[in-house]
C-alpha positions as CSV (number, residue, x, y, z in Angstrom):
1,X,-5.5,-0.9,1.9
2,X,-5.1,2.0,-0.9
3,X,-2.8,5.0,-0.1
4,X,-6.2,6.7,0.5
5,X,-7.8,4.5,2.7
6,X,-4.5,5.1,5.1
7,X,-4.6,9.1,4.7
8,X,-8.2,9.1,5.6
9,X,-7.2,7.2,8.9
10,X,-4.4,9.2,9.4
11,X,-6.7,12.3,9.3
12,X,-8.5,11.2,11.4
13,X,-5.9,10.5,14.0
14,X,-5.1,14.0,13.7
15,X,-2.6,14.9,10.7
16,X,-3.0,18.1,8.9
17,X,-1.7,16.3,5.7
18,X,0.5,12.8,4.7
19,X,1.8,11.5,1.8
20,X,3.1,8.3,0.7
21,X,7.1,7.3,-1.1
22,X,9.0,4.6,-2.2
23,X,10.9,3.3,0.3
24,X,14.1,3.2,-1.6
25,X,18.1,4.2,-0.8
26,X,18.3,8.1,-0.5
27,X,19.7,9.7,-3.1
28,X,23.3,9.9,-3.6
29,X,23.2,14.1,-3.8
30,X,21.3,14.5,-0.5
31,X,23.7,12.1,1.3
32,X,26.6,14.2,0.2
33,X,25.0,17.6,1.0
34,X,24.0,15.8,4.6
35,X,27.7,14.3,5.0
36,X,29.1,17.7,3.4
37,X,27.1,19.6,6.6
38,X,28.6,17.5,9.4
39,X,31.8,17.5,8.0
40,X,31.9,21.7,8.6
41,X,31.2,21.1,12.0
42,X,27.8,22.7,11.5
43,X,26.2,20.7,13.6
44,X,27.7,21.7,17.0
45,X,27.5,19.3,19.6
46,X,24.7,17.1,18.0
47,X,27.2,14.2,17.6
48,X,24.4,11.5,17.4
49,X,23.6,13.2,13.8
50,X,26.9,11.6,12.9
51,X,25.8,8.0,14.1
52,X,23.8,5.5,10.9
53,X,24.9,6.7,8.2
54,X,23.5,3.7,6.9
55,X,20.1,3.2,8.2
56,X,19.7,7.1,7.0
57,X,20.6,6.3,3.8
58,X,18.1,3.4,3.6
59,X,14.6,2.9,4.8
60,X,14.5,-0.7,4.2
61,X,17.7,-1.3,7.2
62,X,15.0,0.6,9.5
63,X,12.8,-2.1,8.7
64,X,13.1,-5.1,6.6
65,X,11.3,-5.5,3.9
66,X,9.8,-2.0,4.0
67,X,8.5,-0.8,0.6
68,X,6.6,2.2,1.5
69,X,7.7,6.0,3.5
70,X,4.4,7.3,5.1
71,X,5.5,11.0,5.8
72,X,3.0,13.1,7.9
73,X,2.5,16.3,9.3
74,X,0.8,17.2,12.5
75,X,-0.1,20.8,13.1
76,X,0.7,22.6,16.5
77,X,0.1,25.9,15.8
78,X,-2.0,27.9,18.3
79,X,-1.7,32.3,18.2
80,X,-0.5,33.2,21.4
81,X,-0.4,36.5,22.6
82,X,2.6,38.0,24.5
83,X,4.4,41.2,25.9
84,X,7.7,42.1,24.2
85,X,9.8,41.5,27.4
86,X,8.5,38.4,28.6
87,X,10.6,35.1,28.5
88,X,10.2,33.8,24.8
89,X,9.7,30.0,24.0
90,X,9.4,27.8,20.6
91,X,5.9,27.5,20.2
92,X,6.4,24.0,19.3
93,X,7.6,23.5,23.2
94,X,4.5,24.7,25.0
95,X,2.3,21.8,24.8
96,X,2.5,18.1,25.7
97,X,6.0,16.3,23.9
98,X,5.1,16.2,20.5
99,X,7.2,12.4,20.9
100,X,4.2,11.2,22.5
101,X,1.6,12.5,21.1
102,X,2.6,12.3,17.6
103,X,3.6,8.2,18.1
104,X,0.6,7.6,20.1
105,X,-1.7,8.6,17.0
106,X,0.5,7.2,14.4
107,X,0.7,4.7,16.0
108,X,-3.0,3.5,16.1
109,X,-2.9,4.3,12.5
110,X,0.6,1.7,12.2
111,X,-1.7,-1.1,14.2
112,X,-4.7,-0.3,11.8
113,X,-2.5,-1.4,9.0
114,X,-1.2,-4.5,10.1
115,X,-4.1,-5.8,11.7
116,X,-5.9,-5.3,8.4
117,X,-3.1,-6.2,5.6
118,X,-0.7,-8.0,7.8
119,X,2.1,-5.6,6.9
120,X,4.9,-5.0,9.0
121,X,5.3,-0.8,10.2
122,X,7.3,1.0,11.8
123,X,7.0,4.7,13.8
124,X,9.5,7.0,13.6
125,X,9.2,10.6,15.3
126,X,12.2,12.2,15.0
127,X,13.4,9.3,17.3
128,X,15.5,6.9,14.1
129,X,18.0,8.3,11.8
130,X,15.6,8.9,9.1
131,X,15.6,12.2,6.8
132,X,12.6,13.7,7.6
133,X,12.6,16.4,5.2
134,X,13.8,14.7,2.3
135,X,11.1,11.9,2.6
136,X,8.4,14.5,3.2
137,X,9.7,16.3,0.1
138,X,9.4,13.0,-1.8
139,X,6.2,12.2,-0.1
140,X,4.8,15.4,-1.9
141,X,3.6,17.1,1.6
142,X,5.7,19.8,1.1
143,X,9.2,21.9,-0.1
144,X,12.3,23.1,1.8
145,X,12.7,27.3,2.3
146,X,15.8,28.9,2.8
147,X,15.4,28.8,6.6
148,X,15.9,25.1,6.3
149,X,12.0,24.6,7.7
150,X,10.0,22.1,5.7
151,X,7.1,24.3,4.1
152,X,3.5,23.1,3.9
153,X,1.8,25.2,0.8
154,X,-0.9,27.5,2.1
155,X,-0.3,26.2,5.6
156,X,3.1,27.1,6.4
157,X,5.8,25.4,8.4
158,X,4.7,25.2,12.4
159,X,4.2,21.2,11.8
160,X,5.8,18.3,13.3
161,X,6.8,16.1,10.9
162,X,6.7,11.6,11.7
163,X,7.0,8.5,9.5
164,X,5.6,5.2,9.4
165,X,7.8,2.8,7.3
166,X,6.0,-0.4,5.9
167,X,6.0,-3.6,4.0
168,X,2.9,-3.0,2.3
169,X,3.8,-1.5,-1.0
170,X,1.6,1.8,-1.5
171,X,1.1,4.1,-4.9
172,X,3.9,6.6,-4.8
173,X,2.6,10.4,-5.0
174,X,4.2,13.1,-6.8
175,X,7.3,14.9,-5.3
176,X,7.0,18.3,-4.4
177,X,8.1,20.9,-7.2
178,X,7.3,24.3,-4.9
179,X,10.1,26.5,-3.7
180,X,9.9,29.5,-1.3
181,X,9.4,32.8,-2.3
182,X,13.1,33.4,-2.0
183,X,12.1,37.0,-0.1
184,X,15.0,36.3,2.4
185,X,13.5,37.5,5.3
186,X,14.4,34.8,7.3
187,X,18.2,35.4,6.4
188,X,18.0,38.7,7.7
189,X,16.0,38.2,10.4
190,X,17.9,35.6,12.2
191,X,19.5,36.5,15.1
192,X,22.4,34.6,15.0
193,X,22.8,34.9,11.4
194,X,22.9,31.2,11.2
195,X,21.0,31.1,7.7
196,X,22.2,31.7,4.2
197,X,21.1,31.1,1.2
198,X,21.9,27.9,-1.1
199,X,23.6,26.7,2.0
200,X,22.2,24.3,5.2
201,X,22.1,25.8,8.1
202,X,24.9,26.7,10.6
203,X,23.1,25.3,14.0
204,X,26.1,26.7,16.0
205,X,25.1,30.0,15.3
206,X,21.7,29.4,15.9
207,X,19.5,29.9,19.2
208,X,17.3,27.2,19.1
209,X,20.8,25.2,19.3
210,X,22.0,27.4,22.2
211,X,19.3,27.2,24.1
212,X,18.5,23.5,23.9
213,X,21.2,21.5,22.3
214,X,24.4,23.3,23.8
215,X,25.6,22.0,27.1
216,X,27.4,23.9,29.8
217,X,28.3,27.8,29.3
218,X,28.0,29.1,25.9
219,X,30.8,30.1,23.5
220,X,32.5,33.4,24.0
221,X,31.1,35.6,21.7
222,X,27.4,33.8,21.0
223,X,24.8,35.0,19.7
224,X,22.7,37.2,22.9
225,X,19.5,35.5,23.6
226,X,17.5,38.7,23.8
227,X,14.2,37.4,25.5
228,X,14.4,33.9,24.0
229,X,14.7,31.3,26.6
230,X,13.7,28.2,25.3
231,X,14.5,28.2,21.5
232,X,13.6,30.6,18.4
233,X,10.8,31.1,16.3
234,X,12.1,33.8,14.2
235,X,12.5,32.7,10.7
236,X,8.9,31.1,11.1
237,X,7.6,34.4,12.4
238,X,9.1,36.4,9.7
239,X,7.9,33.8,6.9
240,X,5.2,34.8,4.4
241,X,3.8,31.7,4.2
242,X,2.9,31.4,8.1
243,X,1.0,35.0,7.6
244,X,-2.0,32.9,7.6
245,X,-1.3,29.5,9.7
246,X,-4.1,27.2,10.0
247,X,-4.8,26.9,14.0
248,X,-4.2,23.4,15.7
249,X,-6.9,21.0,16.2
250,X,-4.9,18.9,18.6
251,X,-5.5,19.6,22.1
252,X,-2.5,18.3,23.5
253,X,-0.5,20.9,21.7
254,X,-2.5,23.9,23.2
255,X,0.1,26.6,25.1
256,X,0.4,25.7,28.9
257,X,-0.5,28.7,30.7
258,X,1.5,27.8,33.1
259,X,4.9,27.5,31.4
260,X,3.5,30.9,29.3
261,X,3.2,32.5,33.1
262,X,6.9,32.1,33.8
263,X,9.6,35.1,34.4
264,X,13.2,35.1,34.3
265,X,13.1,35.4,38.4
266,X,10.9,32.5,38.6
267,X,13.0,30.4,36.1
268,X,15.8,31.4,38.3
269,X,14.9,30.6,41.6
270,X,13.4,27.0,40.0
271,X,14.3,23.8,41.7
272,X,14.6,20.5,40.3
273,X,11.2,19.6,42.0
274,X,9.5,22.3,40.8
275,X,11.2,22.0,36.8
276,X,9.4,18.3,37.0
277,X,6.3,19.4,38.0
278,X,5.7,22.5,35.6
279,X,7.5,20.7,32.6
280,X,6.4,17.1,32.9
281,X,5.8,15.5,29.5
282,X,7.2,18.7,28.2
283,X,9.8,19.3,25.6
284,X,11.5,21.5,26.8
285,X,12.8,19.2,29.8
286,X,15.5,18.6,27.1
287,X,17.1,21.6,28.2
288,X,17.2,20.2,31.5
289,X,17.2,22.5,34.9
290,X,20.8,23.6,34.9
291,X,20.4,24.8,31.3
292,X,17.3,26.3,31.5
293,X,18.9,28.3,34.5
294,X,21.4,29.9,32.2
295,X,19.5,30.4,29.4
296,X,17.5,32.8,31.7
297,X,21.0,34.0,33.0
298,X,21.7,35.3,29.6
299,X,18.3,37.2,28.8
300,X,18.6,40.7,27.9
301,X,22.2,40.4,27.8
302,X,24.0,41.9,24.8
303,X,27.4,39.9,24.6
């Protein structure tokens, strides 16, 4: 199978774009700038980040023998329309677990391979210590912007991003050379003030972090939530290249009305029953319940 043989099946399964790199050891300036970010602490609580240094560093511990990265990018945007005082959530989080739904297609596309070339694959989605960015970069999908989001040219950055390493040896495309407009929007935009520029990003000060990743009561002195209840969209909102975002053609990813229906008092008076029901194969069951709870505590709050 050619490289293009496998992006026209993985098209079909769905992917907005994919590219193909060399599975080969990371480079040495990335792995410092990534060991550089979790030795400032940077990365809060997310202590599993810290875990395989190793296997991040190269593809072919993830799977022996691999000789190819198959980066891909599945698109979930859909335009939603919403009141300024309503509970906020990341558009990412309103449809079905992207988990599932991004390894169930790629990996149809992963059995297509080996039952026609006999080569060994494996699916990653955000689920193995892989750098997802820097292989997408390297695949030639797309560039990193100053807030830290992987950007798709003319398509922006609301994409989920997933992998599938293999022993079939695949032509190599060109790396991506684009940058961001460098109009530092984003910087100023963020409410937690948890972007700068030239530097990664400082997730403790960010609200996606607080609102998903943090466990038990926040810092003193956090960032307020404002209305976001369920991560933050801002420096994707805010981001020239998202002023035109192509619209998802996967279904699974549509907004739930349901979850989209929700107010702080109903988020409040939610019981564990009911937070299965309305978030079942949802991503934002992360959160869990109890942190859910208090992230609703906290909306509107200014301290």
């Amino acid at each position: 199978m050619t490289s293009q043989e496998i992006k026209q099946l993985l098209h079909d399964a769905g992917a907005y774009t994919a590219g193909v790199a060399e599975a080969c050891p990371v480079d040495d300036d990335a792995m410092e700038r990534y060991a550089g970010w979790l030795g400032s602490g940077a990365h809060g609580e997310m202590h599993y980040l810290e875990n395989h240094a190793e296997l991040r560093r190269d593809p072919a511990k993830l799977l022996e023998g691999a000789r190819s990265v198959i980066s891909c990018a599945f698109n979930y945007y859909y335009p939603i329309t919403r009141s300024a005082d309503e509970p906020r959530w990341a558009m990412y989080a309103l449809g079905t677990d992207y988990h599932e739904v991004v390894r169930r297609r790629l990996e149809s596309v992963a059995t297509c391979i080996t039952q026609l070339t006999g080569a060994a694959c494996r699916v990653c989605v955000d689920s193995a210590p892989i750098l997802e960015h820097y292989w997408a970069v390297k695949a030639g999908i797309g560039f990193m912007g100053l807030n830290r989001q992987l950007i798709i040219p003319d398509a922006g950055t609301h994409f989920f991003l997933g992998e599938i390493l293999t022993t079939l040896p695949l032509e190599a495309d060109t790396p991506s050379t684009g940058s961001c407009l460098g109009c530092r929007r984003c910087i100023t935009a963020c409410p937690g003030k948890a972007l700068s520029a030239g530097s990664p990003i400082d997730a403790t000060r960010c609200l996606s972090y607080l609102t998903i990743e943090h466990r038990g009561d926040f810092p003193e002195g956090h960032t307020p939530l404002g209305t976001h209840v369920y991560g933050c969209d801002t420096c994707q909102s805010i981001c020239p290249h998202n002023s035109h975002p192509p619209i998802s053609n996967i279904p699974e990813f549509a907004p739930r009305p349901e979850i989209l229906a929700l107010t702080r008092e109903e988020i409040l008076r939610m019981t564990q029953p009911d937070f299965s029901r309305i978030f079942t194969h949802s991503a934002i069951k992360r959160t869990k319940l109890a942190g859910l709870i208090r992230n609703a505590l906290h909306l509107g709050k200014h301290t």
